[in-house]
Structures are given as structure tokens and as C-alpha cells.
PLY file of the C-alpha trace (Angstrom):
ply
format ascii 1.0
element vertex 200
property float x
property float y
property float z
element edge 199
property int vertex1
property int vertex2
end_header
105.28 136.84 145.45
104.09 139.11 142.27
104.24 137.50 139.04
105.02 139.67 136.14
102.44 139.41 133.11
104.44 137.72 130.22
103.15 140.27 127.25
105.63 140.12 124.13
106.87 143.74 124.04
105.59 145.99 121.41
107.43 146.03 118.33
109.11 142.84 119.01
108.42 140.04 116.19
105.96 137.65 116.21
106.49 134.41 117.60
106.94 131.36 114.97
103.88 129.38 114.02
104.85 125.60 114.68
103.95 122.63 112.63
103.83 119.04 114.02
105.22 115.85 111.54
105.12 112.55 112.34
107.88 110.28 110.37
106.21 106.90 110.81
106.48 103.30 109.54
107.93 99.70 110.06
111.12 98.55 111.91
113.84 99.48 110.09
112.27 101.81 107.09
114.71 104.76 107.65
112.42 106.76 110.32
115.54 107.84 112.16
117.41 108.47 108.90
114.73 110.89 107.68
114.75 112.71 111.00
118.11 113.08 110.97
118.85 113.92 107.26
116.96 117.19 107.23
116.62 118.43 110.80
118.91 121.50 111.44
119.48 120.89 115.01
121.56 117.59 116.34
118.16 115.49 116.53
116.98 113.72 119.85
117.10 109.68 119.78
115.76 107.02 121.70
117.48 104.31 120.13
118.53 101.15 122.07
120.01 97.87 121.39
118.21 95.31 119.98
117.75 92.09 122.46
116.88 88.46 123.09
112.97 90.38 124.29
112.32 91.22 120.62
112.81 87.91 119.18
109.66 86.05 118.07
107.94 89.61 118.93
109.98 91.60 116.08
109.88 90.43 112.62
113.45 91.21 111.62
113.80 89.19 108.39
115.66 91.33 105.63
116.53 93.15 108.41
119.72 90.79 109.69
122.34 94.08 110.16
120.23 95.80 112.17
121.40 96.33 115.91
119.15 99.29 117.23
115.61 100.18 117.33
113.61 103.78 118.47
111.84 102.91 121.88
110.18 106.33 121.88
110.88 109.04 119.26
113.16 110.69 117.41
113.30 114.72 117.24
114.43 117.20 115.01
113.45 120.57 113.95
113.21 122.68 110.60
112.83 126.37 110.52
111.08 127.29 107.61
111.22 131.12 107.70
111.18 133.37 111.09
107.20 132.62 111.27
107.52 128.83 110.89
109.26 126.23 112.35
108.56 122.35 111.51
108.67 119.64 114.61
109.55 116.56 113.65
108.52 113.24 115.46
110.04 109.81 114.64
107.65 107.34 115.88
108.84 103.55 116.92
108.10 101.22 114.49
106.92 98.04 116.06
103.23 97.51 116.85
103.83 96.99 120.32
104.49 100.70 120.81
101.64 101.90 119.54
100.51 103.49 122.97
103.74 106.24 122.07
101.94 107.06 118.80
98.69 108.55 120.58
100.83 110.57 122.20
102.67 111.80 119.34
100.32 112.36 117.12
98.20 115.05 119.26
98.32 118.46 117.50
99.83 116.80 114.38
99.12 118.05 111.11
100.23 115.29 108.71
102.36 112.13 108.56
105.02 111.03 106.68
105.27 107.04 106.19
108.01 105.12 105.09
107.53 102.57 102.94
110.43 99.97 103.07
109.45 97.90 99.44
111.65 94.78 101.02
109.17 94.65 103.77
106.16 96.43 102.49
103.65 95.02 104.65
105.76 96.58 107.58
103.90 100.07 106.77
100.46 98.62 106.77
100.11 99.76 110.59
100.97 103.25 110.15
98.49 103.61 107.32
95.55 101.92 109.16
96.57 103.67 112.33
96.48 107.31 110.05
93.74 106.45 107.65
91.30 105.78 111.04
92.17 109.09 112.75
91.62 111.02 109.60
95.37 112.66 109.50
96.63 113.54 106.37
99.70 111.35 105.37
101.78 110.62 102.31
104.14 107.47 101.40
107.67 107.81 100.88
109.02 105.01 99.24
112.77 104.77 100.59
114.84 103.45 98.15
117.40 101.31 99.61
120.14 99.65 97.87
119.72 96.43 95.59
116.07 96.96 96.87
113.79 96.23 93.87
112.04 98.98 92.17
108.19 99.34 91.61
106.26 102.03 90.01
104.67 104.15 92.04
100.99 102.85 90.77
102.26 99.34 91.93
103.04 100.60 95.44
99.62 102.70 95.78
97.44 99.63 94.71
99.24 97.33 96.92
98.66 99.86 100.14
95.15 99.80 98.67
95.72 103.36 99.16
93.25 106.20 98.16
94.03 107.48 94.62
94.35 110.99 96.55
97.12 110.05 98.59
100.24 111.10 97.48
103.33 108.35 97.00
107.01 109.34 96.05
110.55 108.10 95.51
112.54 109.04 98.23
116.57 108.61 100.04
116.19 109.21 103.71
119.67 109.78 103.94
119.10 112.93 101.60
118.54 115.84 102.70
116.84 117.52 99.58
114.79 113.99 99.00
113.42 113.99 102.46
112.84 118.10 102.60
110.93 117.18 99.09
109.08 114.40 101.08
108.39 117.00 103.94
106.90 119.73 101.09
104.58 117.29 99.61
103.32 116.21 102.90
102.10 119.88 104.09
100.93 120.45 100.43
98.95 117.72 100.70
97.62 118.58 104.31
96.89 121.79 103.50
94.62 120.57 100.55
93.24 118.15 102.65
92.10 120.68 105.29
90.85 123.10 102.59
88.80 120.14 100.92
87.46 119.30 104.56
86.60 122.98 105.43
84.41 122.97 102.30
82.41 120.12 103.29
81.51 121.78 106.33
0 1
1 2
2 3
3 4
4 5
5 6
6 7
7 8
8 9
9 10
10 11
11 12
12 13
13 14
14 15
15 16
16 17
17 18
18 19
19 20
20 21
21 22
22 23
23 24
24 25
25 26
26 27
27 28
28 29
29 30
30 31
31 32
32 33
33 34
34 35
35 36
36 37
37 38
38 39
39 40
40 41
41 42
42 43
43 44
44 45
45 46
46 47
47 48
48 49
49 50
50 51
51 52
52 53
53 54
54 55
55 56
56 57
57 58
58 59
59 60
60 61
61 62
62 63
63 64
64 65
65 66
66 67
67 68
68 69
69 70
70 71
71 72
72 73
73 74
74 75
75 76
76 77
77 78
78 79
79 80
80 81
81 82
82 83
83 84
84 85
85 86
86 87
87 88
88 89
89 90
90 91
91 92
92 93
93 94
94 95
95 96
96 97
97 98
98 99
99 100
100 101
101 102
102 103
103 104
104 105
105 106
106 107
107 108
108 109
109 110
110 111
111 112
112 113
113 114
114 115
115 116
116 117
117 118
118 119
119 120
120 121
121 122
122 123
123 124
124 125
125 126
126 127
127 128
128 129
129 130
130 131
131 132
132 133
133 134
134 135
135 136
136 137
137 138
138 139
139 140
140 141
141 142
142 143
143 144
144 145
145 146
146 147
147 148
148 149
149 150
150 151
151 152
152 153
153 154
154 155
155 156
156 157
157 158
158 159
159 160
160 161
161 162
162 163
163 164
164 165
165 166
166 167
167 168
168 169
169 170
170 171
171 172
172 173
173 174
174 175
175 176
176 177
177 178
178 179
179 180
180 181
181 182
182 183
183 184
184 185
185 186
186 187
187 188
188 189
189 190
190 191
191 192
192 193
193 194
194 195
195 196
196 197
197 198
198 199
């Protein structure tokens, strides 16, 4: 059987550059909200019930209304302009599913982690797990309701993050607070890389 070589044909436009985002962070922090808020196709869930398994495994305290949890990812996709098109990759946020996040995070540029301030050690993971690959992340502080408010200096020192790293407001149900959440991030990445190709 011939196999026809698969050349695009001349004159026809160039195929979109795409961008790999994770959307990390502890149980419950709005990863799936995000995702979902600003992705322009119906986004691709793994969610599943939450069951007798999890308990003593999951930490669900302040998290009592909770029913569902992301066993694998969540998808969703952003096309910037007809030369670049965002992927976006919700990762699961307990520990035990850390295996997925190798996965994930090939080929990624940056990472976006929610910060849940309820449950603020809940993000710790994502950082370390980001911080020890050398990927380019920011924190988005989701802002849930009767949450209490820090300053943004308050949340950076206790991430014992790098002054560099950026750290913002954010509503993961909003689609213009998460887009601004996604513009910072690849701001921020591409500084990063810049900073990096310098040094070499």
C-alpha cells in the first residue's frame, strides 16, 4: 500500500503553535472551575464521586459540601489567535495522584496553582512538586465566599515563595479573572525562559 507524504499545501496557513498549562492545586481549590470558566470548548472531566476509600486518605475539612473529585484531568482549550492555541490541563488534587502529574506536565510551559486561603497548606504540594522541576508557575489566590482575605505579601511569605513569583486575586468561576490568571502565567514564563537563556 503507498502512503501519501502529508506536506501542508503551499499557500495554506500555518499550523497553530500550542501552549501546554497545568491548573494545579489542593482538593477542592477550584481546578475544575478554572478549566471550565475560560475554555472555549465544552471541557473534558474526570470527575467521580467521592467515597468511603477517601476517608482518612483525603483531608476534606472545610470542604463538607463537596461530593466529587478529578481522578485524572480536566481539559479545555483557548485559541489565542489563528497561530496559538492554549491546552489546558486540570491536574487531581490529592497527593496520591501524583503519578498523573508526571504525565501531565511533559511539554508544559508553566503552571497555574490555586491557592484555596481556607486550606492553604493544601497547595504546598503543587509548589514543591513545580519549584523541584524548575517550571514556571504563579499563585492564584481563589477567592471564595466568606473566605478571609490576606494581602498578597501575607500569602507569598506563608508559601515561602520566591519574591519573583507572581501571586494574584482571582474568581475561578470568572472568565476574565482566570484569562487574567492565564496572561500573567505565560508573562511570567516567558520572562522566566528569557532570564534562563541568558544564564546560559
Amino acid at each position: 500500500m503507498d502512503y501519501a507524504h502529508s506536506e501542508r499545501p503551499a499557500g495554506a496557513p500555518p499550523l497553530p503553535t500550542a501552549i501546554k498549562v497545568l491548573v494545579a492545586g489542593g482538593l477542592g481549590a477550584g481546578k475544575t472551575t478554572l478549566v471550565g470558566a475560560v475554555s472555549e470548548i465544552k471541557p473534558l472531566r474526570t470527575e467521580e464521586l467521592l467515597t468511603e476509600t477517601g476517608i482518612g486518605v483525603d483531608d476534606l475539612s472545610g470542604l463538607e459540601g463537596k461530593s466529587t473529585t478529578t481522578v485524572a484531568m480536566d481539559f479545555g482549550r483557548i485559541t489565542i489567535s489563528d497561530d496559538l492555541v492554549l491546552y489546558l490541563f486540570g491536574t487531581p488534587g490529592q497527593d496520591r495522584f501524583t503519578f498523573v502529574w508526571d504525565e501531565l506536565a511533559i511539554g508544559a510551559v508553566g503552571a497555574v496553582v490555586l491557592a484555596d486561603t481556607r486550606r492553604l497548606a493544601e497547595c504546598f504540594p503543587s509548589i514543591d512538586y513545580f519549584e523541584e522541576r524548575g517550571t514556571p508557575f504563579v499563585v492564584a489566590v481563589n477567592c471564595f465566599e466568606g473566605a478571609r482575605r490576606y494581602r498578597l505579601d501575607e500569602v507569598q511569605a506563608a508559601l515561602d515563595l520566591d519574591p519573583d513569583v507572581p501571586v494574584l486575586l482571582c474568581d475561578a468561576r470568572q472568565r476574565e479573572s482566570s484569562r487574567d490568571v492565564l496572561v500573567t502565567l505565560l508573562e511570567y514564563a516567558m520572562k522566566t525562559r528569557e532570564t534562563r537563556r541568558r544564564a546560559d
